[in-house]
GURO-296258 format. One record per residue (C-alpha): x, y, z; residue in one letter. Coordinates in steps of 0.25 Angstrom, whole numbers, plus 5000, padded with zeros to 4 digits. Example, Ala and Ser with C-alpha at 12.3 -4.5 7.8 and 13.67 -1.06 7.14 Angstrom:
2
5049 / 4982 / 5031 / a
5055 / 4996 / 5029 / s
END
This chain:
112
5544 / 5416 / 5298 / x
5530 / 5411 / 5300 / x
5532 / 5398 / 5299 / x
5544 / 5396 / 5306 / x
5536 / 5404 / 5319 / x
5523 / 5393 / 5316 / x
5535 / 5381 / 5316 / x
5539 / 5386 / 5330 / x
5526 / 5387 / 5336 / x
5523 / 5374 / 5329 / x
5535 / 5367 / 5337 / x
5532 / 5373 / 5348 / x
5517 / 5369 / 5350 / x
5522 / 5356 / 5346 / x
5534 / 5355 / 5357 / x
5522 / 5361 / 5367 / x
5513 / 5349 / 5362 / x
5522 / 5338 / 5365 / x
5525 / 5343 / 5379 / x
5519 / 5334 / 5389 / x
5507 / 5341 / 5398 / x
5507 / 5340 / 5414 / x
5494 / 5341 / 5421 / x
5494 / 5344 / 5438 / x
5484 / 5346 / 5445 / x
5482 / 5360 / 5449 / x
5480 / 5355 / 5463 / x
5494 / 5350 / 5464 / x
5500 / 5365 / 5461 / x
5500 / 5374 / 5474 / x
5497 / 5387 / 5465 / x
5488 / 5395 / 5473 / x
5488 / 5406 / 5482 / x
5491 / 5410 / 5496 / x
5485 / 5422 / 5502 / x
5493 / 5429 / 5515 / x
5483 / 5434 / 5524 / x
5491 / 5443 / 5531 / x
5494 / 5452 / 5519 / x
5478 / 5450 / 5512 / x
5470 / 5460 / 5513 / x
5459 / 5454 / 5507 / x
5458 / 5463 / 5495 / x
5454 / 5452 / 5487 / x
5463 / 5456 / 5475 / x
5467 / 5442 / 5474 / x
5452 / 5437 / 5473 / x
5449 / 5447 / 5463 / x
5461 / 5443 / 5452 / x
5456 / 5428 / 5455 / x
5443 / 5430 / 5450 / x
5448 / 5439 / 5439 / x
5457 / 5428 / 5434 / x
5445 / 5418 / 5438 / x
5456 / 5410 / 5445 / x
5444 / 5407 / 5457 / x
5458 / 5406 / 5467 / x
5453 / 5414 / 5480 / x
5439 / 5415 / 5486 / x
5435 / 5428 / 5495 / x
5431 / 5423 / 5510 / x
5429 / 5429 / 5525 / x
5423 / 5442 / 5529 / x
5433 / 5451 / 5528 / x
5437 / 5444 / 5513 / x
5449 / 5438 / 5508 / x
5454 / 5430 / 5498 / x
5455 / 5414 / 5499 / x
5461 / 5404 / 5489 / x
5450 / 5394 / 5487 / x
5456 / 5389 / 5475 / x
5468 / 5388 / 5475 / x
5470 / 5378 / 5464 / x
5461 / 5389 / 5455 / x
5474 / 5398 / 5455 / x
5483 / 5399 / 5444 / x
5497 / 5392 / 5445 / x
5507 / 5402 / 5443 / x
5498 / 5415 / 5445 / x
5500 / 5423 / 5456 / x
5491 / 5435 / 5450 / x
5482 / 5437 / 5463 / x
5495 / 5435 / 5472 / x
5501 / 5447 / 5461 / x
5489 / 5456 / 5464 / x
5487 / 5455 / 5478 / x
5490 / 5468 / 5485 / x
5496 / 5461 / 5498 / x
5504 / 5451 / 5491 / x
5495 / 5442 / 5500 / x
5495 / 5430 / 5490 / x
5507 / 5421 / 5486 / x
5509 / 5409 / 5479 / x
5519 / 5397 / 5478 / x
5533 / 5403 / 5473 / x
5534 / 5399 / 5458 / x
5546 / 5392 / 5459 / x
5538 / 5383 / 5469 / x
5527 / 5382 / 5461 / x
5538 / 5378 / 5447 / x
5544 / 5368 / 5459 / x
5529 / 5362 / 5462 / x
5524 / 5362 / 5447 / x
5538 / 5355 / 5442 / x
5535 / 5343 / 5453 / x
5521 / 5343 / 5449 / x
5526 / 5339 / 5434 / x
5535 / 5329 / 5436 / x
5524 / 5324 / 5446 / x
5512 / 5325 / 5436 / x
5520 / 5322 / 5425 / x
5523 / 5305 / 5429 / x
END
């Protein structure tokens, strides 16, 4: 039973070796977040989980605080854990199904 379970694991990193690798530049993916500012209350929850997550996405400015994506290519593609969190739903992200739309193009595009 073993070695059949160390056979298929053995294909399969074997099937995963062969596949071919497609680098895009992360500035070419328009992951990030957008931050309404009619429902943010500047609580900063958003600020908070990216510097837990060391992710370095949103900056704190003004005198009366609230958050700014500064880097927005620092963000994650795919996580949507500050918009998840926010208390106001004040952050959104592109739909995933336009964000599988972009990254297919972006393959057959990188992949030439």
């Amino acid at each position: 039973m073993e070695e059949e379970s160390l056979a298929s694991e053995s294909s399969l990193n074997n099937s995963a070796k062969s596949e071919k690798r497609i680098l895009i530049p992360r500035e070419e993916i328009p992951w990030f977040p957008t931050i309404d500012y009619e429902k943010c209350t500047g609580c900063l929850t958003c600020v908070r989980i990216d510097k837990e997550t060391g992710h370095d996405v949103f900056e704190v400015e003004g005198n009366t605080p609230r958050p700014v994506v500064k880097n927005p290519f620092s963000c994650v593609v795919g996580c949507q854990t500050c918009a998840k969190m926010c208390p106001n739903n004040a952050i959104t992200f592109p739909s995933i199904d336009e964000l599988r739309k972009i990254l297919k193009e972006l393959r057959l595009k990188y992949s030439q």
